[in-house]
C-alpha positions in Angstrom: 283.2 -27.8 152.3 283.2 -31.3 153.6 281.0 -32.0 156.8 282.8 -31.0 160.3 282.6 -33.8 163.2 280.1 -33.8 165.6 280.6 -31.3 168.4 280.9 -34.0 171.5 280.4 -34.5 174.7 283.5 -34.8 177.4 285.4 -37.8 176.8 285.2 -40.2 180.0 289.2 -39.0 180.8 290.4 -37.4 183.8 288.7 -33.9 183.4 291.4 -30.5 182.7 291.9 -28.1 185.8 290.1 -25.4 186.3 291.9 -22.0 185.5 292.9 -19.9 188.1 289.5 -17.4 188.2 291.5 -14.9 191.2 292.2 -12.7 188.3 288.5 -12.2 187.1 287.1 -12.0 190.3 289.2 -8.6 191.1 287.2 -7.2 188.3 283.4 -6.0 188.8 281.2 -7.9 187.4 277.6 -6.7 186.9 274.8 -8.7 187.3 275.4 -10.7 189.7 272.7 -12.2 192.5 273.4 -11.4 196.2 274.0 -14.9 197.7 272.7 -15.1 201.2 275.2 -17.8 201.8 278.3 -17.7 200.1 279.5 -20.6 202.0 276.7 -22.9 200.9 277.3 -21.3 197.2 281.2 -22.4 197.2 280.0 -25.8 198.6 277.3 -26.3 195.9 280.1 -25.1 193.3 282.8 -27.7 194.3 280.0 -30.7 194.6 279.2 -30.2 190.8 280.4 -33.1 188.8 284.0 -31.6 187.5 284.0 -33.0 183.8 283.9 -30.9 180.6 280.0 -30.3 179.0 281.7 -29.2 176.0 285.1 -30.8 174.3 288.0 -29.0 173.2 287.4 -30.3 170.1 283.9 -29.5 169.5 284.8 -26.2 170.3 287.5 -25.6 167.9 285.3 -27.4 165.0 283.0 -24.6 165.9 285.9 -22.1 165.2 287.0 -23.6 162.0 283.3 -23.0 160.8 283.2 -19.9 161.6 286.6 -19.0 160.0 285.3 -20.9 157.1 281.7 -18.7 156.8 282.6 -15.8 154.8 284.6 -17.6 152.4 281.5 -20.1 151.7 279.0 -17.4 151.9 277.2 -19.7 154.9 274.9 -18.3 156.9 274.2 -18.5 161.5 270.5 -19.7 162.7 270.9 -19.0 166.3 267.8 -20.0 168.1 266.1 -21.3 171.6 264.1 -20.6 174.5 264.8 -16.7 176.4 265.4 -18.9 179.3 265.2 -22.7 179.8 262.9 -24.3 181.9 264.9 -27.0 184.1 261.8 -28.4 185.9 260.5 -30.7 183.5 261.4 -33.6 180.9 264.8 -32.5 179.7 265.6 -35.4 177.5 262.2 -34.6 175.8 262.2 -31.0 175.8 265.9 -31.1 174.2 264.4 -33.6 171.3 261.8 -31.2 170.7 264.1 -28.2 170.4 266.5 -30.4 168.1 263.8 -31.1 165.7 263.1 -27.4 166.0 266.4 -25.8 165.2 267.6 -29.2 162.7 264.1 -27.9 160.6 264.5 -25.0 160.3 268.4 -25.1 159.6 266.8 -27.1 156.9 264.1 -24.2 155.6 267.0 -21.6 155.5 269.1 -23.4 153.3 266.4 -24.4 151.4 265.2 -20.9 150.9 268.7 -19.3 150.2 271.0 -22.4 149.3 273.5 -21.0 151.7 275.1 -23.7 154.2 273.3 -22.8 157.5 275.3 -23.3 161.0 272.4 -24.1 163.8 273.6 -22.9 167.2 270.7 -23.4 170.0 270.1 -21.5 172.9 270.2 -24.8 174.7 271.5 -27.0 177.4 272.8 -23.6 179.3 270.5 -20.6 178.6 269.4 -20.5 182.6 270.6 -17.1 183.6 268.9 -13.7 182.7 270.0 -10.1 183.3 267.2 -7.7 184.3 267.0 -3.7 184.2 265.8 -4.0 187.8 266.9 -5.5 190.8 263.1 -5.6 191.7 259.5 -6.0 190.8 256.1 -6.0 191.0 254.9 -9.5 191.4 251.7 -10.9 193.1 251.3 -7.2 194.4 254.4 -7.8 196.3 258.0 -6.0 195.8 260.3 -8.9 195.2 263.7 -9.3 193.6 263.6 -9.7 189.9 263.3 -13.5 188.7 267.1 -14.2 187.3 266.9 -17.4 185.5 266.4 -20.8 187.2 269.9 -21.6 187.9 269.5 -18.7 190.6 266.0 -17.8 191.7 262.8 -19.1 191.1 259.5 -17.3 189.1 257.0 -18.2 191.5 256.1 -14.5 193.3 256.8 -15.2 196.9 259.9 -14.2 198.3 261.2 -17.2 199.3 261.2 -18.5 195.7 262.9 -15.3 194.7 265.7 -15.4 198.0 268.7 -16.8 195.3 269.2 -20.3 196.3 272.9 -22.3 195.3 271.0 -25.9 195.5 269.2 -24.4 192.3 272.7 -24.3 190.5 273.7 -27.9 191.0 270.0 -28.8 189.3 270.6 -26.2 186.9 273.9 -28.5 186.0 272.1 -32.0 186.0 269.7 -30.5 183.4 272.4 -29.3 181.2 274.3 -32.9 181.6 270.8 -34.5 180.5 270.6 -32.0 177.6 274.3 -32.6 176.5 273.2 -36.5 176.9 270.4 -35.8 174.3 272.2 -33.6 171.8 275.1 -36.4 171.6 272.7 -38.8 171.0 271.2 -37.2 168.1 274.8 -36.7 166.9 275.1 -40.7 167.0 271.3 -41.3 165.1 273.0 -38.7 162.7 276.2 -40.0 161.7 277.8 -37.0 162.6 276.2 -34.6 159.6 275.1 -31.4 159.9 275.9 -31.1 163.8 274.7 -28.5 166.1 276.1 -26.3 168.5 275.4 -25.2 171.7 274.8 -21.6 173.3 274.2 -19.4 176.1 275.1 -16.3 177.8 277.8 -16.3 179.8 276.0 -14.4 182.9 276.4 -16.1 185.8 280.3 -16.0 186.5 280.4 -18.2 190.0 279.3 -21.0 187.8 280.9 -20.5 184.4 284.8 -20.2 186.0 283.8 -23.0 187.8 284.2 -24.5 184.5 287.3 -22.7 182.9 290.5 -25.0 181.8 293.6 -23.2 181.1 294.7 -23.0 178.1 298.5 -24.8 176.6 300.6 -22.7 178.6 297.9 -21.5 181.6 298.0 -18.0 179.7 295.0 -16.1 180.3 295.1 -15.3 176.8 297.6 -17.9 175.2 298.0 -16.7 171.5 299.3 -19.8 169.3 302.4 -20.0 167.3 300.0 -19.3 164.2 299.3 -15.9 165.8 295.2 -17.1 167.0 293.9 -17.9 170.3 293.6 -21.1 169.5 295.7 -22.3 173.2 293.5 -19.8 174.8 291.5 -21.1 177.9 288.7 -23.1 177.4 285.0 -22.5 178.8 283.4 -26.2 179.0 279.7 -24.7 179.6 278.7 -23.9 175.7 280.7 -23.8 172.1 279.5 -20.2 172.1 279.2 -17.8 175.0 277.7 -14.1 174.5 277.9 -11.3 176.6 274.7 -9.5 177.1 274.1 -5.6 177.1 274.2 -5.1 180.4 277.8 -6.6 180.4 279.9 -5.1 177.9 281.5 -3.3 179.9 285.5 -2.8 179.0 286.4 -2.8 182.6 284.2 -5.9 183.6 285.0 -9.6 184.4 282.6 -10.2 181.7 284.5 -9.1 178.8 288.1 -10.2 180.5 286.6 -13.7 181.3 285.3 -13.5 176.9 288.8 -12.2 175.9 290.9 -15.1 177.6 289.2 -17.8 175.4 289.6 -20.1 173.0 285.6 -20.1 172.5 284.7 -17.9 169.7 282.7 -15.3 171.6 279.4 -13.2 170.3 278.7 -9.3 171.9 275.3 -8.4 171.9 275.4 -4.7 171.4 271.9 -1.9 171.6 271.4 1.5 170.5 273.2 2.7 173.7 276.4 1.1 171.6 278.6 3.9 170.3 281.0 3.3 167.2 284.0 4.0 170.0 283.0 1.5 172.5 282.1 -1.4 169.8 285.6 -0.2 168.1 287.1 -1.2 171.6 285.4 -4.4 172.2 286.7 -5.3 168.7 290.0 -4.4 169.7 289.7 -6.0 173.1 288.3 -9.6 171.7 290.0 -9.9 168.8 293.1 -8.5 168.7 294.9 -10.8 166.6 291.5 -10.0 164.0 291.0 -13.3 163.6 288.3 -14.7 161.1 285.8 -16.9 162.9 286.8 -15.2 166.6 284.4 -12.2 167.5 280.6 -11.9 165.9 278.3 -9.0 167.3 274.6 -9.2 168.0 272.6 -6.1 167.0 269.5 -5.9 169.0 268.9 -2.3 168.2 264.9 -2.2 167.9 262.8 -1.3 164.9 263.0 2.7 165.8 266.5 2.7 166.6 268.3 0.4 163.7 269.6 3.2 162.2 272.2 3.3 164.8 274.0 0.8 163.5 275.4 2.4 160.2 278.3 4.3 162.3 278.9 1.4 164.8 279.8 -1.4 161.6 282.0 1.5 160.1 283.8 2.1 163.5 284.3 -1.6 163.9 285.7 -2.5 160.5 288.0 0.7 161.1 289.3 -1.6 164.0 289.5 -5.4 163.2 288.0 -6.8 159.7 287.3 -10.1 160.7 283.7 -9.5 162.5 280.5 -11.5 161.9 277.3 -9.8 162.4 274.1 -11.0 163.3 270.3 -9.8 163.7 268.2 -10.1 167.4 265.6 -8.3 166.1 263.9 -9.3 169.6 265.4 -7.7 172.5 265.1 -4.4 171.1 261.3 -4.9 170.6 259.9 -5.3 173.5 256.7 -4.0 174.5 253.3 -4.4 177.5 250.5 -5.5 175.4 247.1 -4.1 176.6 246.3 -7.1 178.5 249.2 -7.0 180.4 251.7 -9.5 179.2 254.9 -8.3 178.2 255.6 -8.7 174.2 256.9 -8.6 170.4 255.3 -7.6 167.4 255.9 -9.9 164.9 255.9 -6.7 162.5 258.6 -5.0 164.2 261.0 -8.1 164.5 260.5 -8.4 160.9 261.2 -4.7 160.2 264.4 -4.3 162.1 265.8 -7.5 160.4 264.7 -6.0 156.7 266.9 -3.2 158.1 269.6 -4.5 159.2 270.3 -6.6 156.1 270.1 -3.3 154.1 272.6 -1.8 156.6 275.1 -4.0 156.8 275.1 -4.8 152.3 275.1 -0.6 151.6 278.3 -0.6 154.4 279.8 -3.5 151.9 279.7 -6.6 155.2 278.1 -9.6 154.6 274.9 -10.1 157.2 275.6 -13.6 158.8 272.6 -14.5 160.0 269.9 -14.5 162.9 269.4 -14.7 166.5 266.1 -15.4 167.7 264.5 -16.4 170.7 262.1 -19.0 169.1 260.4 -22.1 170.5 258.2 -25.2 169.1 255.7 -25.3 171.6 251.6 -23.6 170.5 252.3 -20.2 171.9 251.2 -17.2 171.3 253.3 -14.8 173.1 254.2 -12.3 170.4 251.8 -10.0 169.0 250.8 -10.9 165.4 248.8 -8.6 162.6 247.5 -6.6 165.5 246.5 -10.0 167.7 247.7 -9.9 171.2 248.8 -12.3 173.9 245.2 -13.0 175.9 245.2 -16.6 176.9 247.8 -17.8 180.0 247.6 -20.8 179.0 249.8 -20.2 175.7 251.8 -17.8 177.1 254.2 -19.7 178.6 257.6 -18.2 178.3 259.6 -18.3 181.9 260.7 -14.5 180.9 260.6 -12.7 177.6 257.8 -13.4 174.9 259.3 -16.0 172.0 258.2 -17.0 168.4 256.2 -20.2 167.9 256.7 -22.0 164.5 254.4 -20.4 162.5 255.6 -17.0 163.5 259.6 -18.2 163.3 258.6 -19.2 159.4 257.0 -16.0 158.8 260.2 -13.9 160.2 262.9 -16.3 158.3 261.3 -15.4 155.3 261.9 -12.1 155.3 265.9 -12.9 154.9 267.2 -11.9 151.5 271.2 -11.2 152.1 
């Protein structure tokens, strides 16, 4: 397979209109943070600089890979940060994660002489959804920390009142990281790119950057029968939608179906086989190759799960990619307090769901992990827990440091 082009930044032409985003507004969406202002939010939104953080051309390279996977037998290594910091050194904290991903893109294909696609949770991952609208912080009850694009983590409740200002910031970071990321496709010569990642969560700021697609259809099939004239999303190549919005009648899923982006589901052990049938149907209802992949975060004790959902999904559509988070569904207080993974159980749950997905005849694409290069020690390993704050440093939920990232990546065998 001969190398793609270098996913790019925006071109410095006129930027594409925004799509109409009436349509996906009628729908709920969950998730969502109560703005105090809306005013000041739609002022924020229309101040942001209007041109594209992703091209329609990087994008669709993207696709082509993906289309492309199966047939080469290539694998995904999805990784970054659970949520991006935005208040530090961007440009250096991008490098950093570059070097990080490019490496072990590297150590994969090493170990398994499989072409390896590296897709970072970067330059957009700033928006989390929580199981509660509230928490204990600082022995105060204050609204859940969000991500920094909406709230802040300090425990006060004025960092917590969701603030607009923080979304335009939350955009000049991802323009910095874009910056970086295109420079390392120049000190490159445009081989082995990467591609970028988050989820698609926050929809006040994602259809703020929507571009209808040929025809202004909200889902603009081509003459070759793909969504290829689909609208465009001009946040990330890749936008997922979480658990907590999968829902059938959301904005989530309608804003996911209406795109030319290929589009990831993550999906838990509350998935049945009817409702991942139905988001099958729903995404990719042409069953393109390269389209739809799903996420399985089920958790060590609950992997089993996912036998009847693959079998309920391939009865649907054939053309699915499936990947392993062996991290969300992990998730556990460690005595001292600080919220984390066993390394043992990530590594159990992605033995497992290798195993599932070859005796169900599909081909296990890859990984999704939420990873980082910093010297942390946030996930409990052989038994040794989180103690020291000053290596637990995670904004949100605990990540692997390299070491640990090495130790789970060699436990893939598909």
């Amino acid at each position: 397979m001969t190398g793609p082009t270098a996913p790019r930044t925006a071109a410095p032409a006129a930027p594409a209109p925004a799509a109409d985003p009436a349509r996906f507004r009628e729908l709920p969406a969950r998730q969502q943070p109560d703005w105090p202002d809306r005013d000041a939010l739609h002022a924020v939104l229309a101040a942001l600089p209007p041109q594209d953080l992703v091209t329609r051309e990087s994008v669709a390279e993207l696709r082509r890979e993906l289309a492309q996977l199966d047939a080469g037998g290539g694998l995904i290594l999805q990784l970054g940060d659970c949520v991006e910091d935005i208040d530090t050194d961007i440009t250096s904290a991008t490098c950093a994660k570059i070097a990080f991903l490019t490496h072990f893109r590297s150590h994969l294909r090493t170990r398994t002489g499989r072409h390896t696609l590296a897709v970072g949770r970067l330059a957009g991952q700033y928006a989390k959804p929580r199981s509660q609208n509230h928490e204990i912080a600082g022995g105060l009850t204050l609204p859940s920390y969000r991500g920094p694009i909406i709230n802040a983590p300090q425990p006060t409740r004025q960092a917590r009142r969701p603030d607009p200002a923080r979304i335009a910031a939350a955009h000049t970071a991802a323009r910095t990281a874009y910056a970086a990321i295109a420079d390392h496709h120049r000190a490159t010569a445009h081989l082995d790119p990467l591609y970028t990642s988050h989820e698609m969560l926050l929809l006040d700021y994602e259809l703020r950057f929507l571009r209808p697609g040929a025809d202004g259809a909200d889902r603009a099939d081509g003459a070759d029968g793909t969504h290829g004239a689909g609208h465009h999303l001009a946040t990330t190549h890749w936008p997922w939608i979480g658990a907590r919005t999968r829902h059938l009648d959301g904005a989530h899923i309608a804003v996911a179906a209406a795109l030319a982006n290929p589009v990831s589901v993550k999906i838990g052990p509350d998935t049945s086989p009817e409702e991942a049938a139905a988001l099958a149907r729903v995404l990719n209802p042409c069953d393109e190759p390269g389209r739809l992949t799903f996420i399985a975060r089920m958790g060590h004790r609950d992997i089993e799960r996912l036998h009847p959902v693959v079998r309920a999904v391939h009865r649907a559509v054939e053309h699915v990619h499936w990947l392993s988070d062996p991290m969300h569904g992990n998730t556990v207080t460690a005595s001292t307090g600080f919220k984390t993974r066993h390394v043992e159980h990530i590594i159990a749950e992605l033995t497992r769901f290798q195993q599932i997905l070859t005796d169900t005849g599909r081909r296990p694409a890859g990984l999704h992990l939420e990873a980082t290069p910093e010297d942390v020690h946030e996930c409990t390993e052989d038994g040794r827990e989180p103690t020291d704050p000053a290596r637990y440093r995670t904004l949100l939920d605990p990540r692997l440091n390299p070491q640990q990232t090495a130790r789970v990546l060699a436990h893939w065998f598909a």
